[in-house]
N, C-alpha and C positions, 0 to 999 in steps of 0.2 A: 537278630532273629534267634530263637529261643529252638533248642536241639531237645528231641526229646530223646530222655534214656531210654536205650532199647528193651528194657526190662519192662517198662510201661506204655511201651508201643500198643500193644493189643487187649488195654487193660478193661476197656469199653466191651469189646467183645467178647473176652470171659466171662464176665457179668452178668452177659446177655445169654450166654453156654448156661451157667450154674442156676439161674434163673426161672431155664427151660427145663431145666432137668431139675431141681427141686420140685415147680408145679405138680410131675407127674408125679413124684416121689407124695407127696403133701396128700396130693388129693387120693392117691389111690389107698393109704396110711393111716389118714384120719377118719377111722372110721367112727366116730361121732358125729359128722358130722351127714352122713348119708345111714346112719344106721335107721332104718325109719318102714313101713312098706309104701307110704302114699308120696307122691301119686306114682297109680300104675298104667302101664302101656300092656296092653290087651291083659295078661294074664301074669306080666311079670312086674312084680312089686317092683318101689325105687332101690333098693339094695342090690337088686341083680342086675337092670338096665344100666343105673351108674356106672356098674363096673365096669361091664360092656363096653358101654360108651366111652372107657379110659384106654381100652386098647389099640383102636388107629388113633389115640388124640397121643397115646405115649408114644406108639409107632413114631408118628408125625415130627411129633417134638425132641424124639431123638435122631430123626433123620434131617433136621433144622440143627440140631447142635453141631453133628457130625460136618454138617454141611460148612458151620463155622468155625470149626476146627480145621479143615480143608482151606479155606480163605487166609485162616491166620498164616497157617505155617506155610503156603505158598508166599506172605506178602513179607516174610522173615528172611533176614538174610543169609541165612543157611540152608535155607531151602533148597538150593540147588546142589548142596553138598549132599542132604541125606534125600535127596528123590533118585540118587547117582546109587549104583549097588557099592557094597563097602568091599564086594570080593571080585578082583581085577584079576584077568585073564592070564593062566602062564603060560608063556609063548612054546615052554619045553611041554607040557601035556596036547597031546592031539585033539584035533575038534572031533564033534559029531560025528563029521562025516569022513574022518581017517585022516584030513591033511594038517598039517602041523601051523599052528596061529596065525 
């Protein structure tokens, strides 16, 4: 049975991250390729509707990346090292609430 390195664990998933986020970058960038006025919806050429229409689709697809980002590094194994705070309690400073750790 074939181990995979853990460098290339989540290598599908990045792909899938860079992909999503490229789209919005592309489309929202390229403007030759919406630079145009027809067709319009009610009074607003295709140049301003497009754009429009890229803001929940970018929303979207970066709360889909984020969302893969979350998946990855939960399924890593270090994940339970850095969801841990890195700054541990000194038993000599007092709590909150005056009594000592």
């Amino acid at each position: 049975m074939a181990v995979t390195p853990p460098g290339r664990r989540h290598t599908a998933t990045w792909i899938v991250i860079a992909v999503l986020l490229a789209a919005s970058i592309v489309g929202t960038l390229w403007v030759p390729f919406y630079n145009r006025t027809t067709p319009t919806i009610g009074s607003f050429p295709f140049f301003y509707w497009y754009q429009l229409l890229w803001i929940p689709a970018v929303a979207i697809l970066s709360w889909l990346a984020y969302l893969l980002t979350k998946t990855t590094r939960s399924g890593s194994p270090g994940a339970a090292a850095a969801a841990t705070s890195p700054i541990t309690a000194d038993p000599d400073i007092p709590a909150a609430d005056g009594e000592v750790g």
